[in-house]
N, C-alpha and C positions, 0 to 999 in steps of 0.2 A: 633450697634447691640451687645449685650449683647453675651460672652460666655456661653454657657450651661452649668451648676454646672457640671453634670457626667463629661463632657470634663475638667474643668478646675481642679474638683480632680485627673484625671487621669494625668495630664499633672503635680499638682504640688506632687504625689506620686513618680511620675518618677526623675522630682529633686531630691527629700529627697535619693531617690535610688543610683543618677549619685555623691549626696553629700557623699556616704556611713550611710546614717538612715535609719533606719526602718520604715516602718510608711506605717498604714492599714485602712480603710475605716471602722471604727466603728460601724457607723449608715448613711444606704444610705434613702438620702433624695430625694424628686422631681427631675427627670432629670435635665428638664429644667431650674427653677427658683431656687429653695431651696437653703437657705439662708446656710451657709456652716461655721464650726466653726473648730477651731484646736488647739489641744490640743498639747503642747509640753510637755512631760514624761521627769522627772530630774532626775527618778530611783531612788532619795532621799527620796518619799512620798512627794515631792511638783512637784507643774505641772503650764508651763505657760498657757493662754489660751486667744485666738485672733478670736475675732466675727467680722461681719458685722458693717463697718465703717458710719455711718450715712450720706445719698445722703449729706447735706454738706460737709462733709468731704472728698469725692471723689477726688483725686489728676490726675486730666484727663492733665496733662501736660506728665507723663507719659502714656499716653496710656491706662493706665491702669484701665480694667472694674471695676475690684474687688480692694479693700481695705480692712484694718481690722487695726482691732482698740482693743487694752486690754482690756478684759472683768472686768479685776480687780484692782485696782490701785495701789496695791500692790502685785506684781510676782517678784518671784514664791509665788503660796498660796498653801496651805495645800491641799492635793488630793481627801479630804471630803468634801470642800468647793466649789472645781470645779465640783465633782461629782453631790450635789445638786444643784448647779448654772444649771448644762447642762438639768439635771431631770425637772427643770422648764420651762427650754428653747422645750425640745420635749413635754413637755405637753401643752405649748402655742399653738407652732406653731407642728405639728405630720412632716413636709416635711423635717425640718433640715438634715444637714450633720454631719456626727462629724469624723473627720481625727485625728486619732493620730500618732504622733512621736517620737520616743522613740531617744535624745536626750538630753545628759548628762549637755552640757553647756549652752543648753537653745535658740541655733540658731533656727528661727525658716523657713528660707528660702524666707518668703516672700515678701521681696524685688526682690527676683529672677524668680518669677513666675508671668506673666501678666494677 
């Protein structure tokens, strides 16, 4: 059984919180399903950013529903570049998530969040 997107931002806001980050719900997507993207803030004008891991790519040894995979092959990119990237992404798909972190070293937690 699949986490519910609202629950699992809620749950990985609270890490970014218990790690000392900031980090706010941008754009709220589908409770249920919506595919959920996160943006990590370097406050340099560059920003990481980690989307939806392709069902191959699912690593269920750990437990783990959700995955995410670099949206760019090269992070940090410039904050005009992920700006347009995400603009594509809610005009694809309207249910998306978009979480940001305002995080200087570019951690982005989710290794810690199931």
């Amino acid at each position: 059984m699949r986490l519910k997107s609202a629950l699992w931002v809620a749950a990985y806001l609270r890490r970014c919180q218990v790690e000392g980050a900031f980090g706010v719900v941008r754009r709220r997507g589908a409770e249920d399903a919506g595919a959920v993207f996160v943006r990590i803030y370097r406050l340099d004008g560059t920003s990481d950013l980690y989307g939806p891991a392709p069902q191959s790519a699912l690593d269920t040894s750990r437990g783990a529903d959700r995955s995410f995979t670099a949206s760019f092959v090269q992070q940090p990119a410039p904050d005009a570049a992920v700006e347009a990237y995400l603009a594509r992404e809610v005009k694809f798909d309207p249910d998306v998530w978009i979480v940001e972190v305002e995080q200087p070293e570019g951690r982005n937690y989710l290794d810690i969040v199931g």
